[in-house]
mmCIF file of the N, C-alpha and C atoms, coordinates in Angstrom:
data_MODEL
# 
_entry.id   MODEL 
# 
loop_
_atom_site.group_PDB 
_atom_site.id 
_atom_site.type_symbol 
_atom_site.label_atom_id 
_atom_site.label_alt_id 
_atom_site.label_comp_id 
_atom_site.label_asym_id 
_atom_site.label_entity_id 
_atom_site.label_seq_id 
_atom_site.pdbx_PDB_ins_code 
_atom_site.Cartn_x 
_atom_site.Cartn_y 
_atom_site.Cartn_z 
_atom_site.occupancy 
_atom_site.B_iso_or_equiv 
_atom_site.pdbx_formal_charge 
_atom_site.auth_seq_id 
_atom_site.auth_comp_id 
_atom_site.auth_asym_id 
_atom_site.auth_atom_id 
_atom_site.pdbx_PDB_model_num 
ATOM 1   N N  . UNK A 1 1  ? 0.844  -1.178 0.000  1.00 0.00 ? 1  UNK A N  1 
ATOM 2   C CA . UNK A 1 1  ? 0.000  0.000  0.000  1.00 0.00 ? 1  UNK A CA 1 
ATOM 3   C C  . UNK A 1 1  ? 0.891  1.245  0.000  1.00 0.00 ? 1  UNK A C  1 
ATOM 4   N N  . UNK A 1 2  ? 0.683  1.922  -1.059 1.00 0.00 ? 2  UNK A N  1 
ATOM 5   C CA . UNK A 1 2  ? 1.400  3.476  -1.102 1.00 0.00 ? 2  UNK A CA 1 
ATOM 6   C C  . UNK A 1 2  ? 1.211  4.151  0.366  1.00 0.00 ? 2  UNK A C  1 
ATOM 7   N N  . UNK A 1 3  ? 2.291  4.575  0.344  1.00 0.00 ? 3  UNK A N  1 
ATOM 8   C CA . UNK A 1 3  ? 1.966  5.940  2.112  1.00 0.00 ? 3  UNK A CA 1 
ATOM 9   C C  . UNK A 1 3  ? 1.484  7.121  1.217  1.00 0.00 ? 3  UNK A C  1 
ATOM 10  N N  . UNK A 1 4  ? 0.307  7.294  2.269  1.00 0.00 ? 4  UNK A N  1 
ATOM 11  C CA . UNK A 1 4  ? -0.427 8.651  2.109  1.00 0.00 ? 4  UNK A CA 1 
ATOM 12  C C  . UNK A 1 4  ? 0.381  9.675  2.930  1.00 0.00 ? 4  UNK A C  1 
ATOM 13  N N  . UNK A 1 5  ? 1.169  10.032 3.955  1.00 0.00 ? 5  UNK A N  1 
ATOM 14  C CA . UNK A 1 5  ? 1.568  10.916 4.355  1.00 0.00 ? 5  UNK A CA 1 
ATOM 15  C C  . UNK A 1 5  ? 2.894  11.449 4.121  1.00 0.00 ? 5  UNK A C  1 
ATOM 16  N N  . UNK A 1 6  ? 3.532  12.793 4.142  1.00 0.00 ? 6  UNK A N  1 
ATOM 17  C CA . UNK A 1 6  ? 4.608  12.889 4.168  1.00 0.00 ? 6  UNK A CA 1 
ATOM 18  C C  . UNK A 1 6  ? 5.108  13.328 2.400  1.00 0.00 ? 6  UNK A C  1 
ATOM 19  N N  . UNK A 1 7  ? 6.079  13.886 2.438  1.00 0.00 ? 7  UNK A N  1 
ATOM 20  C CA . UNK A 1 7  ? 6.403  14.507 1.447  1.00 0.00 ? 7  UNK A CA 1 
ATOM 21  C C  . UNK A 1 7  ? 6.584  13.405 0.356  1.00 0.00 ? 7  UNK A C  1 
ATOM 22  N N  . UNK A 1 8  ? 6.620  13.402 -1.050 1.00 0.00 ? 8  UNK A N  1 
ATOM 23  C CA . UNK A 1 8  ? 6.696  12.364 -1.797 1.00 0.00 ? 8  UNK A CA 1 
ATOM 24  C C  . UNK A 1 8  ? 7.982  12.330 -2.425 1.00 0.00 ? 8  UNK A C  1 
ATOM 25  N N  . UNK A 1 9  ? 8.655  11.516 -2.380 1.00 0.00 ? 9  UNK A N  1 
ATOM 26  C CA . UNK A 1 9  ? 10.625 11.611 -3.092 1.00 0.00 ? 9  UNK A CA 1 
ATOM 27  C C  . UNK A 1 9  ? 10.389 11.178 -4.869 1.00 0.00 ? 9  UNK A C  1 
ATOM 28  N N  . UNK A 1 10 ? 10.770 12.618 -5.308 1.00 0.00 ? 10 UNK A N  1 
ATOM 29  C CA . UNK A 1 10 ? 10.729 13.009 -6.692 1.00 0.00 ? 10 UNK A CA 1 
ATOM 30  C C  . UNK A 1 10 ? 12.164 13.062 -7.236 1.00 0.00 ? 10 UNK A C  1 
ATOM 31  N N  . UNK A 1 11 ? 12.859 13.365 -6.387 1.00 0.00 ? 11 UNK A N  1 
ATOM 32  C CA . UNK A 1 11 ? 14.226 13.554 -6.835 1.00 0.00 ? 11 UNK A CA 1 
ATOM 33  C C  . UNK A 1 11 ? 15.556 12.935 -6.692 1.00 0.00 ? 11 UNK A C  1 
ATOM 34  N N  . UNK A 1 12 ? 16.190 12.484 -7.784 1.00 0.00 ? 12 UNK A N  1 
ATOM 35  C CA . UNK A 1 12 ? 16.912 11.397 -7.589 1.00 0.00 ? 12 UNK A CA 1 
ATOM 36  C C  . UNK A 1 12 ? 18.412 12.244 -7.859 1.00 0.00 ? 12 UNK A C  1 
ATOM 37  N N  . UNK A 1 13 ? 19.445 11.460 -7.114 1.00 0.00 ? 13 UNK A N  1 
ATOM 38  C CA . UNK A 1 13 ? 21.008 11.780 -7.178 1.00 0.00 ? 13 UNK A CA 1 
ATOM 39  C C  . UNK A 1 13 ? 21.618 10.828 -7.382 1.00 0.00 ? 13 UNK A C  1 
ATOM 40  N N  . UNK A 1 14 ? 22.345 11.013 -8.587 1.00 0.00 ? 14 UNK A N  1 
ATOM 41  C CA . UNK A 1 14 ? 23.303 9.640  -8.763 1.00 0.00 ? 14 UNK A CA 1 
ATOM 42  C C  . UNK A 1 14 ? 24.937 9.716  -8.723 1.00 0.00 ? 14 UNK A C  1 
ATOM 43  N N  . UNK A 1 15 ? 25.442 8.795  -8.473 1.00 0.00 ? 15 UNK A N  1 
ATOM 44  C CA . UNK A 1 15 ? 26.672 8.698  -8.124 1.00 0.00 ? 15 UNK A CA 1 
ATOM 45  C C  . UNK A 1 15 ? 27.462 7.489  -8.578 1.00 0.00 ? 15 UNK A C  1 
ATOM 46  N N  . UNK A 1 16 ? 28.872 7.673  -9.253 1.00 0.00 ? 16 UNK A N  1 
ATOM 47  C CA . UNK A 1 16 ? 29.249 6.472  -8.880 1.00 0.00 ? 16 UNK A CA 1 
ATOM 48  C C  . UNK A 1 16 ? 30.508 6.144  -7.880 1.00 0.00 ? 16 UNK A C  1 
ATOM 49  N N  . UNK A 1 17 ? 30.248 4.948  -7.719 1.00 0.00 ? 17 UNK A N  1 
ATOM 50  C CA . UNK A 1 17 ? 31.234 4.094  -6.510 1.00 0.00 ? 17 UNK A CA 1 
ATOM 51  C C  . UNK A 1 17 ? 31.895 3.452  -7.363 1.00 0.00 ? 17 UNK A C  1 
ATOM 52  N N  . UNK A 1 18 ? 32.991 3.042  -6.023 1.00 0.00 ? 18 UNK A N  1 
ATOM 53  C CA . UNK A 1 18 ? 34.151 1.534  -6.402 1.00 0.00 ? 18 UNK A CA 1 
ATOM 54  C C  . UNK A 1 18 ? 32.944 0.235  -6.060 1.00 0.00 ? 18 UNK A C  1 
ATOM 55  N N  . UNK A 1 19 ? 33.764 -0.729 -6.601 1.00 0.00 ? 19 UNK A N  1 
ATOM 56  C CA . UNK A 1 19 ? 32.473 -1.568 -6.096 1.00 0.00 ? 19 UNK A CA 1 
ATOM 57  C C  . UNK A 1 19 ? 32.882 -2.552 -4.531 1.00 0.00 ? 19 UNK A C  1 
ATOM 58  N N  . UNK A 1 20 ? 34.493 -1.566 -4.252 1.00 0.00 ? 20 UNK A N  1 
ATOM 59  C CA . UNK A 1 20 ? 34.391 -2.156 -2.937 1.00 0.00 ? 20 UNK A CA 1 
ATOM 60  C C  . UNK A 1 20 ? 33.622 -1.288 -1.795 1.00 0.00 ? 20 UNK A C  1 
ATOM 61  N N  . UNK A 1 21 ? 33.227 -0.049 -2.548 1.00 0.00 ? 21 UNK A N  1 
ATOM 62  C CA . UNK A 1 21 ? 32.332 1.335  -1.732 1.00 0.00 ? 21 UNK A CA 1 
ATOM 63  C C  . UNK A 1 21 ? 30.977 0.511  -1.678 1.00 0.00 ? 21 UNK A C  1 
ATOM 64  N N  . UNK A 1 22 ? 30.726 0.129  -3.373 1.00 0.00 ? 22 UNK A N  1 
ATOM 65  C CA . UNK A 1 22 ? 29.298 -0.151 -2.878 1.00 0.00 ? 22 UNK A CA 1 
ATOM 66  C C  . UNK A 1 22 ? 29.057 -1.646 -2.495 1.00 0.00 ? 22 UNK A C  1 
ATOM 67  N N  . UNK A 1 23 ? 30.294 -2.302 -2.359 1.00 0.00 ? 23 UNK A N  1 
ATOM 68  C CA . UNK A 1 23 ? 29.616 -4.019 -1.210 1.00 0.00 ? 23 UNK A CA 1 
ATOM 69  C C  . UNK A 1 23 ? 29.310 -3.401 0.046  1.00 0.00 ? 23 UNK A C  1 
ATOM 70  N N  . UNK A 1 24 ? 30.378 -2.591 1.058  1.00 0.00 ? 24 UNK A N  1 
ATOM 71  C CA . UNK A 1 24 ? 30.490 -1.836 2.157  1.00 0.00 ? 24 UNK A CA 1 
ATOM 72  C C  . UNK A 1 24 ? 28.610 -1.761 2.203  1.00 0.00 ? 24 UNK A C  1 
ATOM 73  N N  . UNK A 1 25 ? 28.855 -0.729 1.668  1.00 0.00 ? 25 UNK A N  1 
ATOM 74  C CA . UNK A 1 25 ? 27.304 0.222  1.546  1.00 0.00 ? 25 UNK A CA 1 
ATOM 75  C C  . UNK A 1 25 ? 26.202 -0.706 1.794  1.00 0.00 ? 25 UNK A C  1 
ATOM 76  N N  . UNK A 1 26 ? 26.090 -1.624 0.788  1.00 0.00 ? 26 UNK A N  1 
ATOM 77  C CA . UNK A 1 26 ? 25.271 -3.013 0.831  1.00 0.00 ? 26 UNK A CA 1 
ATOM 78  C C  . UNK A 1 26 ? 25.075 -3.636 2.059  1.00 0.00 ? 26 UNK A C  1 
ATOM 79  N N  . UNK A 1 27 ? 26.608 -4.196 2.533  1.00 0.00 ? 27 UNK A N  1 
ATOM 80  C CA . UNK A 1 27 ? 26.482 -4.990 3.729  1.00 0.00 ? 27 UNK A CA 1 
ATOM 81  C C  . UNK A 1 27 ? 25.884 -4.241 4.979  1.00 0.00 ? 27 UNK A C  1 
ATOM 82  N N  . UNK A 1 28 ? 26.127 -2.832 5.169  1.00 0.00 ? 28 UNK A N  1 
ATOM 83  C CA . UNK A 1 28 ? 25.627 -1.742 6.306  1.00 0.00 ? 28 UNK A CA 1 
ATOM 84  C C  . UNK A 1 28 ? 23.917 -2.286 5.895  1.00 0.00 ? 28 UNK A C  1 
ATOM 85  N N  . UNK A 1 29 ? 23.500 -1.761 5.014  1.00 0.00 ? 29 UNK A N  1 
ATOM 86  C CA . UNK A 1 29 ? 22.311 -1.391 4.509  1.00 0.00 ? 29 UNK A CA 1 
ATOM 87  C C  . UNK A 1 29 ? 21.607 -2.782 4.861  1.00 0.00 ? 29 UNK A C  1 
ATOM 88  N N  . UNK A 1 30 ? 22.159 -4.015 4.627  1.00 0.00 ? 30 UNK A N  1 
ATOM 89  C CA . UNK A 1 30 ? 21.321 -5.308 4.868  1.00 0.00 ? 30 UNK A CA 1 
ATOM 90  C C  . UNK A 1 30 ? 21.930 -5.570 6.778  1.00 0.00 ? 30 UNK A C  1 
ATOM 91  N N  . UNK A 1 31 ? 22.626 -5.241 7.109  1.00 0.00 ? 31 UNK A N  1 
ATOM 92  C CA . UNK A 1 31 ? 22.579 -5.410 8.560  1.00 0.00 ? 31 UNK A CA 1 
ATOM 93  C C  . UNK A 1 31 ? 21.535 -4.670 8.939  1.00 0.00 ? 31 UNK A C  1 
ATOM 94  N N  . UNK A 1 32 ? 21.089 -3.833 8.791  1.00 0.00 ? 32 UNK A N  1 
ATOM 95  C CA . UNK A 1 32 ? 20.084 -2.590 9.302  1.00 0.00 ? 32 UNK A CA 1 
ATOM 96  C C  . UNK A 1 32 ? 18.906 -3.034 8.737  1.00 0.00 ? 32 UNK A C  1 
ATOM 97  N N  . UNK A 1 33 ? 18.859 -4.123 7.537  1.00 0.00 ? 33 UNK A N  1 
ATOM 98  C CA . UNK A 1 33 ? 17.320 -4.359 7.285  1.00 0.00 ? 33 UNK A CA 1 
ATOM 99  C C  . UNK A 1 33 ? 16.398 -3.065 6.216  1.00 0.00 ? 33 UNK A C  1 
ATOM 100 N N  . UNK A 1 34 ? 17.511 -2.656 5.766  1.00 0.00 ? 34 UNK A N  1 
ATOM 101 C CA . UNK A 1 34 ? 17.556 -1.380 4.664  1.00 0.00 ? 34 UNK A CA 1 
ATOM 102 C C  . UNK A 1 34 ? 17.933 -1.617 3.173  1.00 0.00 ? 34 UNK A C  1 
ATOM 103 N N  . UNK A 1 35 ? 17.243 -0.470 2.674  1.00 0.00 ? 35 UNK A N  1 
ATOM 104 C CA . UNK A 1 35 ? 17.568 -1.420 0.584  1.00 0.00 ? 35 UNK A CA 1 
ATOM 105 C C  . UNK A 1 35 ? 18.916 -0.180 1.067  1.00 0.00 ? 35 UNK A C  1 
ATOM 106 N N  . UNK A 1 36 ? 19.630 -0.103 0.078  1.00 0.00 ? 36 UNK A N  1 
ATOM 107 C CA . UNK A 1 36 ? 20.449 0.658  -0.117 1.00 0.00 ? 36 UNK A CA 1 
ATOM 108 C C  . UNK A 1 36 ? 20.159 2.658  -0.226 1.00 0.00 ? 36 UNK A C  1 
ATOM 109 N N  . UNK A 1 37 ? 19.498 2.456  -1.016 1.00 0.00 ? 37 UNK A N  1 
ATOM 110 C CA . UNK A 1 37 ? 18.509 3.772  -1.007 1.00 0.00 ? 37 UNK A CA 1 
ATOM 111 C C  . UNK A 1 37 ? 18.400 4.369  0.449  1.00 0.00 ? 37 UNK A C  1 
ATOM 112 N N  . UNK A 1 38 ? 17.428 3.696  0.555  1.00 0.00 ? 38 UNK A N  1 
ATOM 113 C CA . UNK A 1 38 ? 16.886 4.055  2.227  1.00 0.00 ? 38 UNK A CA 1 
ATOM 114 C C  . UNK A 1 38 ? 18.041 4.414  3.254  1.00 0.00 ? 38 UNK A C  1 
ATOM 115 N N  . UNK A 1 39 ? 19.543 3.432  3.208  1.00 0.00 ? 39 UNK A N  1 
ATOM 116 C CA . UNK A 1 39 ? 20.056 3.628  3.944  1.00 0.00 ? 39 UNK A CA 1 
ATOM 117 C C  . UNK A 1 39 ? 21.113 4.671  3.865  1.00 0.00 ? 39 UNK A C  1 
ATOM 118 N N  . UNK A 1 40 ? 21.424 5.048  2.739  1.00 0.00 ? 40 UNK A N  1 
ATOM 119 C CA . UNK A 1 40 ? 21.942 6.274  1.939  1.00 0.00 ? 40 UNK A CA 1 
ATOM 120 C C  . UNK A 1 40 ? 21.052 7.247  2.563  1.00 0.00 ? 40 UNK A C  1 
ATOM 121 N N  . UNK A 1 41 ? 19.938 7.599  2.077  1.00 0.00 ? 41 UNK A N  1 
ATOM 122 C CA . UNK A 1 41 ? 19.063 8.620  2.671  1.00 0.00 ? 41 UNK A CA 1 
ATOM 123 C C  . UNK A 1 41 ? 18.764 9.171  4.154  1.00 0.00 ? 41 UNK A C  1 
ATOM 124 N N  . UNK A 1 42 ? 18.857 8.068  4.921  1.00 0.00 ? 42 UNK A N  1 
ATOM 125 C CA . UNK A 1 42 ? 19.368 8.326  6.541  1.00 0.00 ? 42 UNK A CA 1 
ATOM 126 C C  . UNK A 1 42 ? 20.783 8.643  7.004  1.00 0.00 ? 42 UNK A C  1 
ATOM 127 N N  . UNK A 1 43 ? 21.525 8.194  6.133  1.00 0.00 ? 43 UNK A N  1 
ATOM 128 C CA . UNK A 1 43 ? 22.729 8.594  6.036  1.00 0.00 ? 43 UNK A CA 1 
ATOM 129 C C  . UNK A 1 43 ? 22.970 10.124 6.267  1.00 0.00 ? 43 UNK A C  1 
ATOM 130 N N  . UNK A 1 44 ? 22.528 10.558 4.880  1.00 0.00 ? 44 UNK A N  1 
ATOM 131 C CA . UNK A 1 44 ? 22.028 11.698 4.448  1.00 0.00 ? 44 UNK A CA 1 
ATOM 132 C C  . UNK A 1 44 ? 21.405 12.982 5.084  1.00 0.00 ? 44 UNK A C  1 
ATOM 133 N N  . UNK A 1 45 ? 20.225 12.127 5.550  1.00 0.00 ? 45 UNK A N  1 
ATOM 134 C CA . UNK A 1 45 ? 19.411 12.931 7.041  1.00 0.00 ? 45 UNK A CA 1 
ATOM 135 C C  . UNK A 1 45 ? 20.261 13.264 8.180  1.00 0.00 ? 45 UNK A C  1 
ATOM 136 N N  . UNK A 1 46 ? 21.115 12.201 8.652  1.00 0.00 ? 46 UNK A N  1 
ATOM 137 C CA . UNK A 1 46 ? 21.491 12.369 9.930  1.00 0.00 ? 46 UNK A CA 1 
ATOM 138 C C  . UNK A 1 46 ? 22.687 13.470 9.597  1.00 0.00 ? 46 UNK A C  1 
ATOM 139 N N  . UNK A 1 47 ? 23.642 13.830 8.396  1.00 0.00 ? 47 UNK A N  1 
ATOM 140 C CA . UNK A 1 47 ? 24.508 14.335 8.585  1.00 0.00 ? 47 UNK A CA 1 
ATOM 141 C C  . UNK A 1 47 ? 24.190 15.260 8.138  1.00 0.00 ? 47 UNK A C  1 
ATOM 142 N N  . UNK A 1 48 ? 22.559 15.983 7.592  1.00 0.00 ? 48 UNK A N  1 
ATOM 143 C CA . UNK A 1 48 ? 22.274 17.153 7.870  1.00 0.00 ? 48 UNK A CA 1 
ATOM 144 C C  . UNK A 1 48 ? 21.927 17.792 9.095  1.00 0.00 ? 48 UNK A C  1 
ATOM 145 N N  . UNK A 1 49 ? 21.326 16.798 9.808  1.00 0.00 ? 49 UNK A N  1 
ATOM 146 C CA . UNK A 1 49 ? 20.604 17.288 11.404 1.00 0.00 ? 49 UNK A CA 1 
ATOM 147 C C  . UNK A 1 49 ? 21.774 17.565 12.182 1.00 0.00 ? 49 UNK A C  1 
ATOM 148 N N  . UNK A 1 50 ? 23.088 17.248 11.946 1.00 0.00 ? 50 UNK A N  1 
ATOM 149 C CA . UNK A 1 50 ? 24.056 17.356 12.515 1.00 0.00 ? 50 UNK A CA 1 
ATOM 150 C C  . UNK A 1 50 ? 24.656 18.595 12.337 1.00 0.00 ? 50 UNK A C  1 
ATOM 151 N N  . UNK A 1 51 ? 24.556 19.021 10.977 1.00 0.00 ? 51 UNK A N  1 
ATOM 152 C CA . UNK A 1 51 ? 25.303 20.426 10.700 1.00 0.00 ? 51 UNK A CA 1 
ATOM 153 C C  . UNK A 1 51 ? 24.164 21.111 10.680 1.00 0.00 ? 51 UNK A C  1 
ATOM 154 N N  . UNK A 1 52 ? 23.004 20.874 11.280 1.00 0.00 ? 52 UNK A N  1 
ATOM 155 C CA . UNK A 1 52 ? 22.030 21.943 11.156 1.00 0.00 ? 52 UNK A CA 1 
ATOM 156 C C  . UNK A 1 52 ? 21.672 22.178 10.096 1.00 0.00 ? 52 UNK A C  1 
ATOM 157 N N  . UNK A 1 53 ? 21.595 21.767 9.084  1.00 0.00 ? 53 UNK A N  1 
ATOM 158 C CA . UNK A 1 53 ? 21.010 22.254 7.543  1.00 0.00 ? 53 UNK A CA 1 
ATOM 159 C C  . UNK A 1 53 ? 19.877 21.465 7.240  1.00 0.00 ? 53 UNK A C  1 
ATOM 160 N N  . UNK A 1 54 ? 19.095 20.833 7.885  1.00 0.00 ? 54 UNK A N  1 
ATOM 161 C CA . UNK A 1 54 ? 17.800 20.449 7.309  1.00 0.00 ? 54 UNK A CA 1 
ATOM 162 C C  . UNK A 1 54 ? 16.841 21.174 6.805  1.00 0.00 ? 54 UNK A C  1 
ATOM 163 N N  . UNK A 1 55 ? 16.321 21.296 5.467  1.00 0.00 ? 55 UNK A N  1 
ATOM 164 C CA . UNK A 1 55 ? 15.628 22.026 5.515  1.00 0.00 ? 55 UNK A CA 1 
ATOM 165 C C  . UNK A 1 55 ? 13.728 22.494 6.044  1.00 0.00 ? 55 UNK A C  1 
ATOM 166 N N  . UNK A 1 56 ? 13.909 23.204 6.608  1.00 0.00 ? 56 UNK A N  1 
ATOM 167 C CA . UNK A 1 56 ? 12.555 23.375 7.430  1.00 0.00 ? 56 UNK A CA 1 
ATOM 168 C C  . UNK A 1 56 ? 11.003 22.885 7.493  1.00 0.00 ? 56 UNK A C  1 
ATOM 169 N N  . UNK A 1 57 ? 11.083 22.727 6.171  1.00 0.00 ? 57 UNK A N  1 
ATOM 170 C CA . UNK A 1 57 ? 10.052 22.046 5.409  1.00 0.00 ? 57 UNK A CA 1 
ATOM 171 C C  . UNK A 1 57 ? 9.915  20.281 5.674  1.00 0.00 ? 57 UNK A C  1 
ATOM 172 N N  . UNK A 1 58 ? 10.889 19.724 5.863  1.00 0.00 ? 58 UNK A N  1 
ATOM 173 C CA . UNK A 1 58 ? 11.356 18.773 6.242  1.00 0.00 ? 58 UNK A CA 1 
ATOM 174 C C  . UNK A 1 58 ? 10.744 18.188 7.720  1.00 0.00 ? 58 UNK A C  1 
ATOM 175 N N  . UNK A 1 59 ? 9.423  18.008 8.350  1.00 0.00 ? 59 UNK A N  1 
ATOM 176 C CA . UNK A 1 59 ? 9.140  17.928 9.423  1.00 0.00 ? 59 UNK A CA 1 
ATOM 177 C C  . UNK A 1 59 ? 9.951  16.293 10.114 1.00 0.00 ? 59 UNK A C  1 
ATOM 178 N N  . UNK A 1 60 ? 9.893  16.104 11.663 1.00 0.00 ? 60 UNK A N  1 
ATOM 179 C CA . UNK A 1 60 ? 10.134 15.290 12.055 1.00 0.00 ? 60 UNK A CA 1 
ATOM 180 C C  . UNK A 1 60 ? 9.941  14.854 11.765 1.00 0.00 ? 60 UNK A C  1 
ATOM 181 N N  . UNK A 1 61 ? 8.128  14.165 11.685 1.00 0.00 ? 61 UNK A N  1 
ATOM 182 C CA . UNK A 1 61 ? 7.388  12.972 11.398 1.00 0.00 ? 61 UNK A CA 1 
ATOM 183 C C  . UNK A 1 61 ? 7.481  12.467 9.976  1.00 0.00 ? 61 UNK A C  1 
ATOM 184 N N  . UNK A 1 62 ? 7.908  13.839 8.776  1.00 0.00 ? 62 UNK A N  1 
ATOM 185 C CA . UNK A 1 62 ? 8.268  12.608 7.826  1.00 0.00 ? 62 UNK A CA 1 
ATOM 186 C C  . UNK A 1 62 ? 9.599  12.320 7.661  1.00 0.00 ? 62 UNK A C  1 
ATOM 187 N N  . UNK A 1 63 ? 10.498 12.920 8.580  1.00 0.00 ? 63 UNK A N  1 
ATOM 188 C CA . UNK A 1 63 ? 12.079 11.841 8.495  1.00 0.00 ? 63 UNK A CA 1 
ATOM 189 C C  . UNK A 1 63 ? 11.706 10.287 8.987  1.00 0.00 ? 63 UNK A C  1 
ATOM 190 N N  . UNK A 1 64 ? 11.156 10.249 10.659 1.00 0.00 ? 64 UNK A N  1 
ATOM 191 C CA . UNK A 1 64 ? 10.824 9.312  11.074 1.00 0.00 ? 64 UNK A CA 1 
ATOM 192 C C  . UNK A 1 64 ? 10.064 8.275  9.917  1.00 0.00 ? 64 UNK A C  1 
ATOM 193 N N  . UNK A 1 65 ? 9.197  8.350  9.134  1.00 0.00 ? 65 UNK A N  1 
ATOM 194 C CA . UNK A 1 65 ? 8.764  7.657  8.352  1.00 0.00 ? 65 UNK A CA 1 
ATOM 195 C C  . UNK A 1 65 ? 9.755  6.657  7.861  1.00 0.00 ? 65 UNK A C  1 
ATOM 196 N N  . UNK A 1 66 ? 10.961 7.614  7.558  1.00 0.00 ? 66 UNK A N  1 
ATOM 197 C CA . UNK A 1 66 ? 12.451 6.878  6.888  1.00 0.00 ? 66 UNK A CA 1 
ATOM 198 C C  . UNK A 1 66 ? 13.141 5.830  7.859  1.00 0.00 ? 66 UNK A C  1 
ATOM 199 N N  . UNK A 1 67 ? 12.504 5.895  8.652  1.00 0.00 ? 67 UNK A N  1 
ATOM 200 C CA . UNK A 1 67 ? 13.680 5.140  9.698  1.00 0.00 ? 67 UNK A CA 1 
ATOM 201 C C  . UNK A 1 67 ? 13.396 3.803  9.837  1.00 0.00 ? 67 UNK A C  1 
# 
């Protein structure tokens, strides 16, 4: 079932890795019970909330969704 709440992710960033970056990445991401995506994106989250740059719009409840 689609989630009805929370902002909808339209926008994609791509990158490339070594592919010993992205086994790493993988193995984190399946210890945590995470696709890769997802765990990139919390990644992501947390080391904005850290430098303070989240942007405002950005409420708690839909980071938490991510988690």
């Amino acid at each position: 079932m689609p989630k009805t709440t929370g902002e909808r992710k339209t926008e994609m960033v791509a990158t490339r890795l070594t592919p010993p970056l992205k086994q790493a990445i993988k193995k984190e991401a399946q210890r945590e019970g995470r696709d890769i995506s997802e765990w990139i994106r919390n990644l992501l989250i947390e080391e904005l909330r850290e430098r303070n740059s989240l942007p405002d719009r950005l409420s708690l409840e839909n980071l938490e969704e991510n988690r």
